[in-house]
C-alpha positions as CSV (number, residue, x, y, z in Angstrom):
1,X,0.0,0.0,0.0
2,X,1.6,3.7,-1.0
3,X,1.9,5.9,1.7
4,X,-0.3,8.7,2.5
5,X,1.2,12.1,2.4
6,X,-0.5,13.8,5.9
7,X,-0.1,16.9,7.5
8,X,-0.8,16.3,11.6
9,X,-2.3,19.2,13.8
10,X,-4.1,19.0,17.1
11,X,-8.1,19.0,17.5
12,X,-10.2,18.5,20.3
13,X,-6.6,17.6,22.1
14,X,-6.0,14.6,19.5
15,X,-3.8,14.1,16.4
16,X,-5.5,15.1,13.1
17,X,-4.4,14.1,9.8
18,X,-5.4,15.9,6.6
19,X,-5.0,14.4,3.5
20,X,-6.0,14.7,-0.4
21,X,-8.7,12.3,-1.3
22,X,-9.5,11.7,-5.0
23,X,-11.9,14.6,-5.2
24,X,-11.6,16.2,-2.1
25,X,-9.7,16.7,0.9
26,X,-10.2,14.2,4.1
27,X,-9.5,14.5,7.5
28,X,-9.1,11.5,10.5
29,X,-8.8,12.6,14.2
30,X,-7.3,9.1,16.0
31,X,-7.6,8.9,20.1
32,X,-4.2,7.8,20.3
33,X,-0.8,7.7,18.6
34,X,-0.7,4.6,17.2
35,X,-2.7,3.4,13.9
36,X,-1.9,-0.4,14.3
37,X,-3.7,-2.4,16.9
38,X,-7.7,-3.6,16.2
39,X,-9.7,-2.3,14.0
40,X,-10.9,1.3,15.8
41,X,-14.5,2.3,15.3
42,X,-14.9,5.7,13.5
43,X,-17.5,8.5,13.4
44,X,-17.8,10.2,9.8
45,X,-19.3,13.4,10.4
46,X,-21.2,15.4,7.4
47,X,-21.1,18.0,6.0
48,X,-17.2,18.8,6.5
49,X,-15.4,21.9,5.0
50,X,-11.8,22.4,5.6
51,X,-10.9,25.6,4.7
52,X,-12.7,28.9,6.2
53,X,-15.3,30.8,6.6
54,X,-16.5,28.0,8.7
55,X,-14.7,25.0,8.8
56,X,-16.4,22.1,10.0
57,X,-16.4,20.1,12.4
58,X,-15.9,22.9,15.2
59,X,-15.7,23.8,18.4
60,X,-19.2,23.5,18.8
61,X,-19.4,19.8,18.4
62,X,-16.4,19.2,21.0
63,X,-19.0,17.7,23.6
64,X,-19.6,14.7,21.4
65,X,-16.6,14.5,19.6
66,X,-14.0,14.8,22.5
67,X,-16.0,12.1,24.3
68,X,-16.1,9.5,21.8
69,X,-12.3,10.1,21.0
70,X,-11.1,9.3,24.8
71,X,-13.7,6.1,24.7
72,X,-11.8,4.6,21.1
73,X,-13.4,6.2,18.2
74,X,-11.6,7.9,15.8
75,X,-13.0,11.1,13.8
76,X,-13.0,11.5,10.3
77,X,-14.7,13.1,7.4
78,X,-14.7,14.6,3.5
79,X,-14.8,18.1,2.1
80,X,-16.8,17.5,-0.7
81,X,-17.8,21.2,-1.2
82,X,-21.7,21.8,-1.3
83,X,-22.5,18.9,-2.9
84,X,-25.9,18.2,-1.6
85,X,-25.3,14.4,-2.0
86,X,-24.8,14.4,-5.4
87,X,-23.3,11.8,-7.1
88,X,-20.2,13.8,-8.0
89,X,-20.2,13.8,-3.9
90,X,-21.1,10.1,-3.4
91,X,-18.3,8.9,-5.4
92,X,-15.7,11.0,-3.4
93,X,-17.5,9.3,0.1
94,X,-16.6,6.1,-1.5
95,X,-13.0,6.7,-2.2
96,X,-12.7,8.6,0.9
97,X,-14.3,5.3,3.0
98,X,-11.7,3.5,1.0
99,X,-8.6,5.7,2.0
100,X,-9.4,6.1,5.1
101,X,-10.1,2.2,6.6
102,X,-6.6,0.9,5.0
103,X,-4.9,4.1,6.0
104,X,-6.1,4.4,9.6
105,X,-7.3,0.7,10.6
106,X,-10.5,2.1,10.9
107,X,-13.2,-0.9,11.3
108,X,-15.1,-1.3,7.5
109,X,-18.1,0.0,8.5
110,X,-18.6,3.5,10.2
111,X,-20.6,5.4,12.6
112,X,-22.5,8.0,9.9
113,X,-23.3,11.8,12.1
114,X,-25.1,13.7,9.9
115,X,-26.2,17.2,10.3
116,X,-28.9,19.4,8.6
117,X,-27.5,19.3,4.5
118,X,-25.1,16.4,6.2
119,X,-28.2,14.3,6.0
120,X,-28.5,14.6,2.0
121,X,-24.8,13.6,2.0
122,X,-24.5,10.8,4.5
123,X,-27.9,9.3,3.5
124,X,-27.6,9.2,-0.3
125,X,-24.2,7.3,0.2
126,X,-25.5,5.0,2.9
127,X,-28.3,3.8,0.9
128,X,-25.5,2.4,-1.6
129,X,-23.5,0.9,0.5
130,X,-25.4,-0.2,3.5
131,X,-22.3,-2.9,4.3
132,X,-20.2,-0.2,4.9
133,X,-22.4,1.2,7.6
134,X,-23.0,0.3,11.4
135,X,-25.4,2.5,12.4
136,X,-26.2,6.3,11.4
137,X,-27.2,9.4,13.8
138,X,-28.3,12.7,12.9
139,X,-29.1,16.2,14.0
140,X,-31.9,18.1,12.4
141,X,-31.1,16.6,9.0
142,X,-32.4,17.3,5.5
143,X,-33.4,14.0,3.8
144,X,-36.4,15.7,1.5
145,X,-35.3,17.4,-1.8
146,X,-39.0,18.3,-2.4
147,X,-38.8,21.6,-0.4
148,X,-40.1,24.2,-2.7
149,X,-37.4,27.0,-1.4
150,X,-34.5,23.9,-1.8
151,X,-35.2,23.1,-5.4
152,X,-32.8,25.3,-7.1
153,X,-30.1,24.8,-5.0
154,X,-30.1,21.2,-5.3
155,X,-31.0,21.4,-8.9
156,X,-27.8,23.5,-9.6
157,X,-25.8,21.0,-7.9
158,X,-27.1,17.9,-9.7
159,X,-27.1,19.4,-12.7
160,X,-30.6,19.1,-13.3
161,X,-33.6,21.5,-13.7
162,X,-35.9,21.8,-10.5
163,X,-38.3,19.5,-12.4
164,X,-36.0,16.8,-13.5
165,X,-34.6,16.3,-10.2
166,X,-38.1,15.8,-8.8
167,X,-38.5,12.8,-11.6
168,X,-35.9,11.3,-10.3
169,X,-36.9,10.9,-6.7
170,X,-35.8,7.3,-6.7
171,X,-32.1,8.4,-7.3
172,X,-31.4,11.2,-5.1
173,X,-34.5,11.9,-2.1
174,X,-33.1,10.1,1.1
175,X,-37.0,9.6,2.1
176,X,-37.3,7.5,-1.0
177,X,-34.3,5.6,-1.3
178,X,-33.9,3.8,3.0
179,X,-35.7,0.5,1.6
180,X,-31.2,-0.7,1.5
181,X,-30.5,0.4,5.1
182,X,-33.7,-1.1,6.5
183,X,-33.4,-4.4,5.2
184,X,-29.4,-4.3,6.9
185,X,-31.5,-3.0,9.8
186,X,-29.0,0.0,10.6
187,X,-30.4,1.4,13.5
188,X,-30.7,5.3,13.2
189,X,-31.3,7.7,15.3
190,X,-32.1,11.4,15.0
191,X,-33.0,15.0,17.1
192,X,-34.9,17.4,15.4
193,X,-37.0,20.2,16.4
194,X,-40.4,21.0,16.1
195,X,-39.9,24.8,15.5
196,X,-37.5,24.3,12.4
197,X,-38.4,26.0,9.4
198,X,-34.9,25.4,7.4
199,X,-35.6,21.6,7.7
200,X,-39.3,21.1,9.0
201,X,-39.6,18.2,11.2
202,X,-42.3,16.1,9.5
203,X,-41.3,16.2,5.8
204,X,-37.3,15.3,6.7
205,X,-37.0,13.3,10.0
206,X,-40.3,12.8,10.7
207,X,-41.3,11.2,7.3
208,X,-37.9,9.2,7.3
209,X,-37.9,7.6,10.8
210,X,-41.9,6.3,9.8
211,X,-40.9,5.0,6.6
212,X,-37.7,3.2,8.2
213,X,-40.4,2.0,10.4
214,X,-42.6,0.6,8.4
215,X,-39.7,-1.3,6.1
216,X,-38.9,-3.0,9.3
217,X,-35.4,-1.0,10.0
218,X,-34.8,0.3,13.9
219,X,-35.2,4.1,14.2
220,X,-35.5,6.4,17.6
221,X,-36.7,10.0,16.8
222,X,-36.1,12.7,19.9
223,X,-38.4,15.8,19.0
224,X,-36.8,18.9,21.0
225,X,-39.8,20.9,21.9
226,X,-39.7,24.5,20.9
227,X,-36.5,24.6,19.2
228,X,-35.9,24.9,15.2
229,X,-32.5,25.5,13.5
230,X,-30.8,26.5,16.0
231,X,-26.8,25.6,17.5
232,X,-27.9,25.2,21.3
233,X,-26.9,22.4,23.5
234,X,-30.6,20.4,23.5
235,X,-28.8,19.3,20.0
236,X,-25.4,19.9,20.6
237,X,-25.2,17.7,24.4
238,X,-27.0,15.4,23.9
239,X,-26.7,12.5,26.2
240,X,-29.4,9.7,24.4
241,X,-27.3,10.7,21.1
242,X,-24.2,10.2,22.8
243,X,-25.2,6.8,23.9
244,X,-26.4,6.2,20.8
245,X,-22.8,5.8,19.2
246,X,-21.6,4.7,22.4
247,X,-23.8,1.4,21.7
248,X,-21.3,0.9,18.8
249,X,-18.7,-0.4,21.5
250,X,-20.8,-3.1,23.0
251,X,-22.2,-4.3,19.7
């Protein structure tokens, strides 16, 4: 295997290697020095931007992140630009998954945290490679292209005219597509508001968690009473999320 030109820095108090992945630019955040060993469990967290205005993740999702580094996981994700889960994006998730287990002995299927347009990216990808996969949590996430107000912007991404992508539904809508992750009975889990206008409850996490249902697949939904879009810690401190992916070390 050819070596993978890094560059370490410190996050969250741990060693974080950036990297180029075909397409983008990774990142993996290990909870100790050494990359030999077992197989560590990961989180992949979505969406992630490297470079500024707002590089993500941030400080603001230290709670989680610094908790599940000191109990094993690793932290990882994929600047794929605002790609909306595009294909264009998909296939750079898949390359990055690749790069990343044989690089960091990261166990083959991750821990998916997906927030608000994280939930196009992680979910689209997801639903094509469920094996890859162990379970998939998410905060506030978008998984409906259908929004009215969201049309163009998706549209411009996918290449496609608001009225094409909505013919193609099957291809590209989360909502439509969990029938793969069901069936591999993922569990999910997600935390949404019920004053969130950006993503409104029912149509994203609210229509997805039922559907998952339905098909059979385990899926929790926490509704956080009188809170929409918002960075505050009923979202961001979350204990029954936290134990959520701490279930990953016992399964």
């Amino acid at each position: 295997m050819a070596a993978l030109a890094t560059k370490e820095s410190l996050q969250y108090g741990r060693s974080r290697f950036d990297f180029p992945a075909p397409g983008g630019q990774g990142f993996v955040i290990l909870p100790d020095a050494k990359k030999d060993g077992p197989a560590r469990p990961w989180l992949w967290y979505a969406p992630s931007f490297i470079q500024v205005p707002y590089p993500l993740p941030k400080p603001l999702h230290e709670w989680y992140l610094s908790r599940l580094l000191a109990a094993g996981f690793a932290v990882a994700g994929v600047d794929v630009g605002e790609s909306w889960g595009n294909p264009a994006g998909r296939a750079v998730f898949t390359e990055f998954h690749r790069t990343a287990v044989s690089h960091f002995n990261l166990r083959p299927k991750a821990c998916l945290l997906a927030q608000s347009r994280g939930g196009f990216m992680h979910y689209n990808w997801a639903v094509e490679h469920p094996d890859r996969v162990s379970r998939v949590g998410a905060i506030y996430p978008a998984c409906d292209i259908t929004r009215p107000s969201r049309l163009e912007t998706l549209g411009a991404a996918y290449g496609l005219s608001p009225e094409q992508l909505l013919g193609r539904l099957s291809e590209h809508n989360p909502v439509s597509r969990i029938a793969p992750l069901a069936a591999a009975r993922v569990p999910i889990y997600h935390v949404h508001g019920d004053r969130d206008e950006p993503v409104p409850l029912e149509s994203n996490s609210g229509t997805l968690v039922r559907a998952y249902r339905e098909l059979g697949g385990p899926a929790e939904l926490l509704v956080i009473e009188g809170k929409g879009h918002e960075e505050v810690p009923e979202y961001f401190q979350c204990e029954r999320l936290l134990e959520f992916f701490m279930a990953e070390l016992r399964a």
